[in-house]
VEXMAR-185781 format. One record per residue: residue number from 1; x negated, y, z of N, C-alpha, C, O in turn; residue in three letters. Coordinates in pm, 1 decimal. Atoms other than C-alpha are relative to their C-alpha. Layout:
(NUM,(X,Y,Z),(X,Y,Z),(X,Y,Z),(X,Y,Z),"ALA");
...
This chain:
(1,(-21.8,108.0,-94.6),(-2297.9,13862.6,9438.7),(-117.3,-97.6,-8.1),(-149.6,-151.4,-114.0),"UNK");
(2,(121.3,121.0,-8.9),(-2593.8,13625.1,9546.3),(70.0,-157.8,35.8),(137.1,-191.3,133.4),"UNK");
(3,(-6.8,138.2,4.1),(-2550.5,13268.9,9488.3),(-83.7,-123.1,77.0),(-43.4,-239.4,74.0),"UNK");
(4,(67.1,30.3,-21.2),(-2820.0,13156.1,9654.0),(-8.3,-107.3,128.0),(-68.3,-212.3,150.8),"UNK");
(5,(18.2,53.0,-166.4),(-2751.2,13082.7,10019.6),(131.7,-151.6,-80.5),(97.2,-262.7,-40.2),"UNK");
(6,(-106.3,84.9,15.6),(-2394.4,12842.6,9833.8),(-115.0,-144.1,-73.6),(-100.3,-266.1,-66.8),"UNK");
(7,(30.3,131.9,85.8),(-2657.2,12656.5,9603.5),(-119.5,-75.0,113.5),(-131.1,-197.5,115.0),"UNK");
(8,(50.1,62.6,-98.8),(-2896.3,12592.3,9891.4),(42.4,-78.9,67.2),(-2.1,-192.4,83.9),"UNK");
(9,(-54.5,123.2,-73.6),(-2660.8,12462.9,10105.5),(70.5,-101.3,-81.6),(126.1,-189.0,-15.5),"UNK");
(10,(-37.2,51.4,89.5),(-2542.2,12301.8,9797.5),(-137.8,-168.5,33.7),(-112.2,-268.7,100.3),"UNK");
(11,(102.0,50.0,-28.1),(-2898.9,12111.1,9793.2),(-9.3,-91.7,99.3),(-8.4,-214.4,89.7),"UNK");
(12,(10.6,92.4,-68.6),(-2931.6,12024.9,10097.9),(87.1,-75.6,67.0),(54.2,-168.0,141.4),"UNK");
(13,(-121.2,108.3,-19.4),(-2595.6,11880.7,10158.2),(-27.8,-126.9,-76.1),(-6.6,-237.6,-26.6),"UNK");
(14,(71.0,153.0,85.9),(-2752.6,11622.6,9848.8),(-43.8,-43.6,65.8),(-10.7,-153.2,110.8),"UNK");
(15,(139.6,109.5,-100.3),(-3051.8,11551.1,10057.8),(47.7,-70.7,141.1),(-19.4,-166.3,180.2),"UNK");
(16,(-34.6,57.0,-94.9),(-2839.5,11472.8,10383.2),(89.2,-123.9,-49.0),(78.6,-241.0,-12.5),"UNK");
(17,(-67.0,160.6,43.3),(-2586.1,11247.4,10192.3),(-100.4,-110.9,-50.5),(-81.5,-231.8,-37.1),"UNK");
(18,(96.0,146.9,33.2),(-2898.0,11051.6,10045.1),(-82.9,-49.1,95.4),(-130.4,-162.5,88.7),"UNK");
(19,(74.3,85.9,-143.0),(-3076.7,10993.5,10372.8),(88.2,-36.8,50.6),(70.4,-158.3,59.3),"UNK");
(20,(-123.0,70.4,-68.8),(-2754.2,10916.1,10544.9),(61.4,-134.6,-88.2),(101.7,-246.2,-55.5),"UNK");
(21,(-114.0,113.5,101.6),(-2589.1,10715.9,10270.2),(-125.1,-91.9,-111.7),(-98.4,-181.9,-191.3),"UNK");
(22,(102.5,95.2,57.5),(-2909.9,10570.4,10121.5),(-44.8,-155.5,123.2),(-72.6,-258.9,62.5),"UNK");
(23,(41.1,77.7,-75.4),(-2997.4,10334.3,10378.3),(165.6,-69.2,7.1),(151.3,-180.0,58.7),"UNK");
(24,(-120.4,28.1,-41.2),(-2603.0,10254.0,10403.5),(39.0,-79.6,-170.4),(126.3,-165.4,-183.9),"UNK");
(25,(-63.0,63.7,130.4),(-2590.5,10165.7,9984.9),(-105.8,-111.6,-25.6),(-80.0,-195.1,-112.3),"UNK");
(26,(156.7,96.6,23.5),(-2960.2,9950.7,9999.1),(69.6,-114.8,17.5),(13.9,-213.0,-31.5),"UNK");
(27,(-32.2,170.2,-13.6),(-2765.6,9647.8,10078.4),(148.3,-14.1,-93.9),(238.2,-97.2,-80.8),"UNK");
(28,(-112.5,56.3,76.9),(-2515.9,9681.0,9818.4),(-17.7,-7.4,-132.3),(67.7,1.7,-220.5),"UNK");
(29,(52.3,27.0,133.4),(-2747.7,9622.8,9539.6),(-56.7,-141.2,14.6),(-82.2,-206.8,115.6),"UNK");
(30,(128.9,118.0,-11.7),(-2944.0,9339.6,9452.5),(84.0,-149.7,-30.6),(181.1,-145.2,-106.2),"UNK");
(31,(-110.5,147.0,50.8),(-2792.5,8905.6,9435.1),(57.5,-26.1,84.4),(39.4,-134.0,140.8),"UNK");
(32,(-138.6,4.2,-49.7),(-2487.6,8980.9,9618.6),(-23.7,-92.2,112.1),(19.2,-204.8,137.1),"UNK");
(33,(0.2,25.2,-121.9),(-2619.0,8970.3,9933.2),(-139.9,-66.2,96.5),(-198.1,-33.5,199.9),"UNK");
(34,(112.6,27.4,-120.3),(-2885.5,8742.0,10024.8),(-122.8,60.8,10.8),(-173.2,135.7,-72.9),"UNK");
(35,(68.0,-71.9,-89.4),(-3130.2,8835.6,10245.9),(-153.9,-72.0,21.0),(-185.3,-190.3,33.4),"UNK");
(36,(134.1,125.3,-30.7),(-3488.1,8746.1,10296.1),(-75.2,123.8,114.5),(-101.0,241.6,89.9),"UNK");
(37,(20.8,-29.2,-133.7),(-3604.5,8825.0,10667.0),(-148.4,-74.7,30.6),(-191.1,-184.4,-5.4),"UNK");
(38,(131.7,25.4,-44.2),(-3947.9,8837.6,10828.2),(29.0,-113.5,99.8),(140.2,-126.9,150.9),"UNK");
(39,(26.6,129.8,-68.7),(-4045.5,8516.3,11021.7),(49.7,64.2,142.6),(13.6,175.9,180.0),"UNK");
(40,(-50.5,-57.4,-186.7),(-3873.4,8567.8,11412.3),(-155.6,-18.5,88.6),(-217.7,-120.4,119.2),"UNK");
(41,(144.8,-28.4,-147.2),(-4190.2,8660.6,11661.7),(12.9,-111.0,85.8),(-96.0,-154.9,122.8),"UNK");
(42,(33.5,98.0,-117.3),(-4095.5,8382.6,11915.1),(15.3,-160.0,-56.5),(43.7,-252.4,19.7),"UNK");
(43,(36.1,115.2,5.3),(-4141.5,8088.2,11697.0),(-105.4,-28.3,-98.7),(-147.2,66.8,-164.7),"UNK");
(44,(139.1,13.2,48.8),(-4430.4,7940.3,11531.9),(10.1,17.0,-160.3),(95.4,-64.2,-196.1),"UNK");
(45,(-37.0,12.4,177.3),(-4422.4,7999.9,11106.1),(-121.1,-44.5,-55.1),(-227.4,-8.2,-4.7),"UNK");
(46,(119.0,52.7,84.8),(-4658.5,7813.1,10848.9),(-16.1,61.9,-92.1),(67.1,22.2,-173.6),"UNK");
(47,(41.8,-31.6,79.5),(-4806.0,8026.5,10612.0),(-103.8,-48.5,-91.0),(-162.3,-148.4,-49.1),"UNK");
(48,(133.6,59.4,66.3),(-5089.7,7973.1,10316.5),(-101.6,26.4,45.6),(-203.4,-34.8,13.2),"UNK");
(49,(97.6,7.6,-85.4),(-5288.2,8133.8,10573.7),(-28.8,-77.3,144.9),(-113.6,-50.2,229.9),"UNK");
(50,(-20.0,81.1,-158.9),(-5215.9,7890.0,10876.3),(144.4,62.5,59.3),(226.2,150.3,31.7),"UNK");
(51,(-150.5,-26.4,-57.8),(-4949.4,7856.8,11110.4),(-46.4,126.9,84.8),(-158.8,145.6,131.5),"UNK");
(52,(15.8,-115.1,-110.2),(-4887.5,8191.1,11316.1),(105.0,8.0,77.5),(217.6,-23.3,38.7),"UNK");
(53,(-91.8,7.8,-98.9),(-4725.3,8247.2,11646.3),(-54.4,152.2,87.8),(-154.2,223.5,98.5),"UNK");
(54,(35.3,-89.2,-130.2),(-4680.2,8478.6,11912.0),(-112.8,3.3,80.9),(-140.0,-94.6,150.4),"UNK");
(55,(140.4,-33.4,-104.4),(-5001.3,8613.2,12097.5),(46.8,78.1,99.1),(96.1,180.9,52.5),"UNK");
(56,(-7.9,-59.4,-96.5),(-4940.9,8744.1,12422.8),(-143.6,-15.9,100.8),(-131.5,0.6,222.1),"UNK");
(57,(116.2,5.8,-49.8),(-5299.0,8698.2,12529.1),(-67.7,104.9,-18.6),(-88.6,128.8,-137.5),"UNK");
(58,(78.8,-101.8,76.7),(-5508.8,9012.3,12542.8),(-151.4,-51.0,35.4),(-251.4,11.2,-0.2),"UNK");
(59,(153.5,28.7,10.1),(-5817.0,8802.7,12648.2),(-115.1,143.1,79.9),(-195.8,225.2,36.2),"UNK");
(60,(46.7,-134.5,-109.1),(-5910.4,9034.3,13001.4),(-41.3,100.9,-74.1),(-154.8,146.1,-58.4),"UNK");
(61,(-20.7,-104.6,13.7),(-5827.4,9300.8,12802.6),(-50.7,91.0,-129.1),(-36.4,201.4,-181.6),"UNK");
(62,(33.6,-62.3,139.7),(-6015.1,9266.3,12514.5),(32.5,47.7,-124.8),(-33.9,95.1,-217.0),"UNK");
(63,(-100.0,-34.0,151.2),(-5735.9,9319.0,12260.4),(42.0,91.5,17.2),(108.9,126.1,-80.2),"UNK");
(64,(-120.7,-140.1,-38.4),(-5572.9,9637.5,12412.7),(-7.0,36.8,-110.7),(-102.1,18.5,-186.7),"UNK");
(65,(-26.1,-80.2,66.9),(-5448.6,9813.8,12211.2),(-50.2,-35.4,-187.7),(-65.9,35.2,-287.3),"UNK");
(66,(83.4,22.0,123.5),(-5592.9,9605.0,11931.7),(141.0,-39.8,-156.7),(237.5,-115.6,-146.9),"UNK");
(67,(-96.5,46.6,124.8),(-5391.7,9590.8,11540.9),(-24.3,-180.9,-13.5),(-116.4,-259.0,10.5),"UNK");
(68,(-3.2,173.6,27.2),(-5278.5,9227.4,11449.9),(-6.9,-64.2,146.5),(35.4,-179.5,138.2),"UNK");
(69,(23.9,97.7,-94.9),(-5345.3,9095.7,11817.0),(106.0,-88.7,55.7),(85.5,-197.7,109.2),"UNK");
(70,(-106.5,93.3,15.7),(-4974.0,8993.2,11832.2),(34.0,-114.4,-26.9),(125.8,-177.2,25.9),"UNK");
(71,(-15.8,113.3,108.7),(-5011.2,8722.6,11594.7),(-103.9,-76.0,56.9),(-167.4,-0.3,130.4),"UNK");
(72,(42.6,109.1,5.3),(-5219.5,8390.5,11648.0),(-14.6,-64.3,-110.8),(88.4,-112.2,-158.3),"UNK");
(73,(-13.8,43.2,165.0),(-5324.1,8266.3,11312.6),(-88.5,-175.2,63.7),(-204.0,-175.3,106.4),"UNK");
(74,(41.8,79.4,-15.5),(-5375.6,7895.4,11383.3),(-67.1,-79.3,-117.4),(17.2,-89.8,-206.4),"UNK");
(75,(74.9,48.6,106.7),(-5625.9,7712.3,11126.1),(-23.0,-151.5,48.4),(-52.2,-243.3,-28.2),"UNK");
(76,(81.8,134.3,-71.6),(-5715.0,7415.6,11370.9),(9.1,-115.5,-114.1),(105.0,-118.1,-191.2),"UNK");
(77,(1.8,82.9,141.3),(-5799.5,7134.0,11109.8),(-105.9,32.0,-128.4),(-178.5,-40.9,-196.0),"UNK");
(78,(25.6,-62.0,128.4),(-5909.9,7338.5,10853.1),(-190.3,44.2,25.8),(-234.7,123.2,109.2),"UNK");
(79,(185.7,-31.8,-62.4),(-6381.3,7315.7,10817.9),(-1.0,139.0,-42.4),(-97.5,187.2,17.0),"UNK");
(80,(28.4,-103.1,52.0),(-6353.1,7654.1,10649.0),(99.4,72.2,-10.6),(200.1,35.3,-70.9),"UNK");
(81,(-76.5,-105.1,22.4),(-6194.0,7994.2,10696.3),(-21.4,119.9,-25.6),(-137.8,160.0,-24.5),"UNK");
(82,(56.5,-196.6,40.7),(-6215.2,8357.4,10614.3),(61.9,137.5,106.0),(147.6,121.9,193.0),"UNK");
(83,(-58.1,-107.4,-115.8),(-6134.6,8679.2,10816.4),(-68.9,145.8,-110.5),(-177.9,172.8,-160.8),"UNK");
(84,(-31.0,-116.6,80.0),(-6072.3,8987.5,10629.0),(-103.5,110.1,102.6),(-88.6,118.9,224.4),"UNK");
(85,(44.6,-114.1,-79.4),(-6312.3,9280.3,10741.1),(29.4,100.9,-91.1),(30.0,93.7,-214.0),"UNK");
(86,(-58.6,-97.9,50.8),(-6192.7,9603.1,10693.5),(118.5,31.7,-74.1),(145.8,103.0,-170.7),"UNK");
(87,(-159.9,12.3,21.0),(-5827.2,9513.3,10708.8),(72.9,116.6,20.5),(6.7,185.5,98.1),"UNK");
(88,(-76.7,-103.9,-72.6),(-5557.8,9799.8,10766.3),(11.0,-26.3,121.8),(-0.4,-141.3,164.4),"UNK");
(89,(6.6,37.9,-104.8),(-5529.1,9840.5,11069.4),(-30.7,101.4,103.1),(-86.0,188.5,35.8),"UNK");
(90,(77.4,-94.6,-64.4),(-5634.4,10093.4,11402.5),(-4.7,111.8,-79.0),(-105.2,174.7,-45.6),"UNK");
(91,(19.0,-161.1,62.4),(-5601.3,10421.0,11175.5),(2.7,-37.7,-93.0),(101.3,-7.2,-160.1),"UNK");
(92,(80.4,33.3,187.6),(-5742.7,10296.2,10857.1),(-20.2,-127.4,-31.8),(59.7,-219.5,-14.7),"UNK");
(93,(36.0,129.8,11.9),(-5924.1,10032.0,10759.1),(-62.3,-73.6,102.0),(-147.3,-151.3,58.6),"UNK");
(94,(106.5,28.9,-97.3),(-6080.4,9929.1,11058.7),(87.8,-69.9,81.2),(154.6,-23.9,173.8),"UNK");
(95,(-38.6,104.4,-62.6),(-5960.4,9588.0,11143.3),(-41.7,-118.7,-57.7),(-83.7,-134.5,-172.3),"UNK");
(96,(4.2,139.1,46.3),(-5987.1,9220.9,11155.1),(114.5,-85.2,-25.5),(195.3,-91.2,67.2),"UNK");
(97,(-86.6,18.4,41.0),(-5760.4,9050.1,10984.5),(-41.6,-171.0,-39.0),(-119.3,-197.0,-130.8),"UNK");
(98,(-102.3,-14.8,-83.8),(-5627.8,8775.5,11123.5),(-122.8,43.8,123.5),(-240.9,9.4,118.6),"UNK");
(99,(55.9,-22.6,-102.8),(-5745.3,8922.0,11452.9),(-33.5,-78.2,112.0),(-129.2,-69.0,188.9),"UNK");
(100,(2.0,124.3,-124.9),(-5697.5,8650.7,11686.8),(-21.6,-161.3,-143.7),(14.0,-153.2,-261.2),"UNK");
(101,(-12.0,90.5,97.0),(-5764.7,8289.8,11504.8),(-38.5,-130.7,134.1),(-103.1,-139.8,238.5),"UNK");
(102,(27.6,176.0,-90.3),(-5768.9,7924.8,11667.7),(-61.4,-96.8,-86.1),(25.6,-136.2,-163.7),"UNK");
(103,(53.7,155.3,71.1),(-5987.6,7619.2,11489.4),(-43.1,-68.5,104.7),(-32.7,-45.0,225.0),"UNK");
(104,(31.0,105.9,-40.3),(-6118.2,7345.5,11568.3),(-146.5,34.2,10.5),(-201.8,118.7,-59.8),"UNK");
(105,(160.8,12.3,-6.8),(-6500.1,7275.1,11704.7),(-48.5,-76.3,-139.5),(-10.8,-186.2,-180.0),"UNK");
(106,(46.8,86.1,113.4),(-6699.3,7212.8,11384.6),(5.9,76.0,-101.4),(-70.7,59.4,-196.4),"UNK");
(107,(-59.4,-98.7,111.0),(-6528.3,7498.4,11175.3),(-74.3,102.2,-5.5),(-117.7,156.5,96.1),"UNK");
(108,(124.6,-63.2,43.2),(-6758.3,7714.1,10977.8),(155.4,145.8,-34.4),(259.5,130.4,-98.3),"UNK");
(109,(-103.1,-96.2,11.3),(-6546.6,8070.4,10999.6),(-105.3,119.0,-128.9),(-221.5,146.1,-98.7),"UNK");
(110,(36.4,-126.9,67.3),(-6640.7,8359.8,10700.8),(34.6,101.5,-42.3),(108.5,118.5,-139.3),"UNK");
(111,(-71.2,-135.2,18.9),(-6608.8,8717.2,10741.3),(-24.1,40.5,-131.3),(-132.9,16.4,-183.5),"UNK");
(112,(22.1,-49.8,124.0),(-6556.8,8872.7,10420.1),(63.0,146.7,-33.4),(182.8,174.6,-30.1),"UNK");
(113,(-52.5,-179.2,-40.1),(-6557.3,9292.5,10391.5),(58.2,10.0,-135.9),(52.2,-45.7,-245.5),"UNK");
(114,(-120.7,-36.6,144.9),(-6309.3,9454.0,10181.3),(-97.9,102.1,-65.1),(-111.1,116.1,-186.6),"UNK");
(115,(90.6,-151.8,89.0),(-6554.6,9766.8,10108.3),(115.3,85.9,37.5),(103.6,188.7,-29.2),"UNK");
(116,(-69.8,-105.5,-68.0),(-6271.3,9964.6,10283.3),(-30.2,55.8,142.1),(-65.7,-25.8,227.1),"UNK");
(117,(45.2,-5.7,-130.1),(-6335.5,10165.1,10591.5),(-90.2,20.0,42.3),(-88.6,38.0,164.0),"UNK");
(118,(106.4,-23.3,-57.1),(-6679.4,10218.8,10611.0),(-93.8,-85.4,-26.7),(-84.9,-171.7,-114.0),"UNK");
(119,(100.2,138.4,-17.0),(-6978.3,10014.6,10681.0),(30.7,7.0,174.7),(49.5,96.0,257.7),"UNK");
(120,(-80.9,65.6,-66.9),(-6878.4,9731.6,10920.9),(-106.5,-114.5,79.6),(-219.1,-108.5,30.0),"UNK");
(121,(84.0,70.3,-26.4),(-7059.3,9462.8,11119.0),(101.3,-126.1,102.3),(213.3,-92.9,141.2),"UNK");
(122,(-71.6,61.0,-44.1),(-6934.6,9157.4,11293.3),(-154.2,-59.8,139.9),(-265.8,-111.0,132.3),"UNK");
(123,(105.0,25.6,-118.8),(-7093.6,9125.9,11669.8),(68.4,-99.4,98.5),(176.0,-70.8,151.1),"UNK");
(124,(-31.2,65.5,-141.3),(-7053.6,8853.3,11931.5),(0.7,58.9,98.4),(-109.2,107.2,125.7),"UNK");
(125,(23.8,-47.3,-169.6),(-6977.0,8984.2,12288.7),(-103.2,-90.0,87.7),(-153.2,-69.0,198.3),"UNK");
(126,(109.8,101.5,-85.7),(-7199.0,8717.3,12398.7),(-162.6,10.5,-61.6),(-268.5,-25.9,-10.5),"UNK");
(127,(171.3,54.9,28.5),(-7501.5,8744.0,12166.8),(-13.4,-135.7,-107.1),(-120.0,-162.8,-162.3),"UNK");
(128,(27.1,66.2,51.3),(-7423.7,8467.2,11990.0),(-26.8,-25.5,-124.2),(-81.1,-123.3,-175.6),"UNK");
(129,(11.2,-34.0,215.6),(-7408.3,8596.1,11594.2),(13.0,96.3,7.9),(60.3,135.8,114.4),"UNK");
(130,(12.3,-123.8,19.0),(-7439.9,8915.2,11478.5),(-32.6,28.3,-176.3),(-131.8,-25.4,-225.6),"UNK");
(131,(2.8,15.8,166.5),(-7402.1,8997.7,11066.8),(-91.0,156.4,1.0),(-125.4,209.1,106.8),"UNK");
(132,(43.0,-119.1,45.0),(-7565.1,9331.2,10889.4),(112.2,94.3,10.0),(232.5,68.0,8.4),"UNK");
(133,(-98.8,-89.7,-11.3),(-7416.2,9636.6,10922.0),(39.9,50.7,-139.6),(-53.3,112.0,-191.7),"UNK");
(134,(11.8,2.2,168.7),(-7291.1,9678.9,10546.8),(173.4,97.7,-13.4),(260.0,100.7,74.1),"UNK");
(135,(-130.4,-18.9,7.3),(-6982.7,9867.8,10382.6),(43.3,-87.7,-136.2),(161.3,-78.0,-169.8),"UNK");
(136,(-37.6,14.1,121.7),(-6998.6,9672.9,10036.5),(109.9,-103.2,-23.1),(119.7,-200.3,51.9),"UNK");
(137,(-104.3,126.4,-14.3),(-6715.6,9459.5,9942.3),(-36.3,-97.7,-26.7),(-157.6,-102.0,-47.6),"UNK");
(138,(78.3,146.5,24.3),(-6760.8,9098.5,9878.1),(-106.9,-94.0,67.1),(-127.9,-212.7,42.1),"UNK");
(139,(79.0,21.5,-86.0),(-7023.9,9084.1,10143.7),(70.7,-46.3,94.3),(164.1,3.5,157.2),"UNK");
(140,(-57.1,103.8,-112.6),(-6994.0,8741.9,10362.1),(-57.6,-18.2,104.4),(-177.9,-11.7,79.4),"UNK");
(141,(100.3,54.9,-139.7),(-7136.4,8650.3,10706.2),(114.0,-141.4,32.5),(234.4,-157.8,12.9),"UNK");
(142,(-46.8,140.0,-43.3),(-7073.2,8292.9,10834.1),(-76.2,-23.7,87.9),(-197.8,-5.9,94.6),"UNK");
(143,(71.0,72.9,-103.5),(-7098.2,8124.8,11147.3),(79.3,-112.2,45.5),(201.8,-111.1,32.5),"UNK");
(144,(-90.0,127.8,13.2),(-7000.0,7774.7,11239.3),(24.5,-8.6,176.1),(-57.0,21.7,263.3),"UNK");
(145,(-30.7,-21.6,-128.3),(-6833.3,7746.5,11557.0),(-19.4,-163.2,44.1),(51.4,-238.0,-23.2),"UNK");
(146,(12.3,165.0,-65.5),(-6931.9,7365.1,11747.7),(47.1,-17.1,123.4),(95.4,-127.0,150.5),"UNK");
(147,(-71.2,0.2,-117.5),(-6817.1,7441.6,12079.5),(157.1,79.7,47.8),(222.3,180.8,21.5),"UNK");
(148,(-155.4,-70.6,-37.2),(-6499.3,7477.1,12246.0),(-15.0,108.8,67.9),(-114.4,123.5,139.1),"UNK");
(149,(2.4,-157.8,-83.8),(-6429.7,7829.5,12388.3),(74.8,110.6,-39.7),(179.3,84.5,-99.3),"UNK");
(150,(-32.9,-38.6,6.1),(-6362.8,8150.8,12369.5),(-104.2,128.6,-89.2),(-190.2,207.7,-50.4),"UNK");
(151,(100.0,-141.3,99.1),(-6531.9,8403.0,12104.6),(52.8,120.1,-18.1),(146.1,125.8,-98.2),"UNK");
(152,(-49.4,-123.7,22.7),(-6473.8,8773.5,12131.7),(-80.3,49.2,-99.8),(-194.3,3.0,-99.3),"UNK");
(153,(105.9,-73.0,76.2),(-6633.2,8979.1,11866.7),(60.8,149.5,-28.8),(172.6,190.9,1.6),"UNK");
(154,(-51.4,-126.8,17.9),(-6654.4,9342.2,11735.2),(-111.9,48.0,-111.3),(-223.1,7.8,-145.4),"UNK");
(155,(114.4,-37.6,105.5),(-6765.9,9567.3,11468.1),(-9.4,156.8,117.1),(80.4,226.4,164.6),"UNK");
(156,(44.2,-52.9,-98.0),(-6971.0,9783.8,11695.6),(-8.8,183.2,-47.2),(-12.7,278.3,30.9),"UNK");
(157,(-46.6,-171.1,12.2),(-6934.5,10142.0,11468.9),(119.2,15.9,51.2),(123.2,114.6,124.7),"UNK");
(158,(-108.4,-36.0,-39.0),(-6562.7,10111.0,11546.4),(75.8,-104.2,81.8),(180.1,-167.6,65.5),"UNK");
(159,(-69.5,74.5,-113.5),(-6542.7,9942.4,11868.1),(133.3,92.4,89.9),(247.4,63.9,126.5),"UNK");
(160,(-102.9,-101.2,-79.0),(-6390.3,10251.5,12045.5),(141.9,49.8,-70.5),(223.0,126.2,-18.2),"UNK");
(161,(-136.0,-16.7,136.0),(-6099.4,10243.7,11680.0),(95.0,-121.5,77.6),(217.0,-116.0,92.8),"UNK");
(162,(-80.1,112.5,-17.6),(-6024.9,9887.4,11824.2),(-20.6,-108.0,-106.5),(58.2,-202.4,-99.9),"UNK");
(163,(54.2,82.0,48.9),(-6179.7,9695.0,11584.6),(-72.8,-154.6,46.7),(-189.6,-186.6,24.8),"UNK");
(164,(76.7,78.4,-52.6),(-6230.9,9384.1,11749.3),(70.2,-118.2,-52.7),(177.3,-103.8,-111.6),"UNK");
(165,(-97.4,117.0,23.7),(-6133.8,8995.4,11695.6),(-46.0,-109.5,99.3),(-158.1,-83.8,143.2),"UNK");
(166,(-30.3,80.2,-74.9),(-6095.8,8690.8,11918.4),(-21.5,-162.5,-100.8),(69.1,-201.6,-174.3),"UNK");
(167,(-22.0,152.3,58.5),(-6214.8,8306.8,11773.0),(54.9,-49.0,135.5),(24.4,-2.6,245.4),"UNK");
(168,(-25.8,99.7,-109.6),(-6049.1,8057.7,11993.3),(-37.0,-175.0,-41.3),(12.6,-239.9,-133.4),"UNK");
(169,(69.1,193.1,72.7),(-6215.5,7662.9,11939.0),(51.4,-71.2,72.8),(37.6,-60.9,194.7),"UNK");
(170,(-104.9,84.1,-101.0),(-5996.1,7429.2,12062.8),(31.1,-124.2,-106.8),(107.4,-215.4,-74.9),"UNK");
């Protein structure tokens, strides 16, 4: 007599009760109950990185499809900030992180690469700054923003990944 086909379905009768009934016992562990929930999308939250809100701007189109462009990371106030290059993001590493950002005129912004992802570069759509094309980590580019507007930028190996980010000076 073969046993084989009873202990199989033996098996995977386990594996269906623990995907079914695992997600159904996750909330009956832990300090009896409470709950800690991501910030709600339609109102504004203050983080240690700035306040963030809903982005529904793709900026004629420049965000399609872009990681992070959801979010609004507001800094306004703040002379000095940073922007993650070679954030997760678009496949891999190939993002800006926060992607969209708002300061103030006056604010000196600095990209700083993770060394994930490649070698990376940070380009104005306008011409107006442009960093080395580098993959090493720790490597900064800075540019101080004085006017109000609208700054698109991109890292130009993985423009077509979606690698792009948005200053807003306001």
């Amino acid at each position: 007599m073969n046993d084989a086909p009873t202990r199989r379905r033996r098996f995977l009768g386990g594996i269906a009760a623990t995907v079914v009934g695992g997600p159904l016992l996750a909330g009956c562990t832990g300090d009896g109950g409470a709950q800690t929930a991501e910030p709600a999308t339609d109102s504004p939250t203050t983080t240690a990185a700035g306040r963030t809100e809903p982005n529904d701007r793709t900026f004629d189109g420049w965000l399609n499809g872009v990681a992070g462009a959801d979010t609004l990371t507001d800094l306004t106030g703040e002379s000095a900030v940073r922007v993650r290059v070679g954030a997760e993001g678009n496949g891999g590493y190939l993002a800006f992180a926060p992607a969209v950002l708002r300061v103030s005129p006056g604010t000196t912004v600095t990209w700083e690469w993770t060394g994930r992802g490649g070698a990376h570069n940070v380009v104005a759509e306008d011409g107006s700054f442009q960093s080395q094309l580098t993959g090493s980590e720790g490597t900064t580019f800075s540019h101080a923003f004085e006017s109000e507007g609208t700054y698109k930028y991109v890292c130009t190996p993985h423009r077509s990944m979606g690698m792009k980010g948005v200053v807003v000076v306001k």
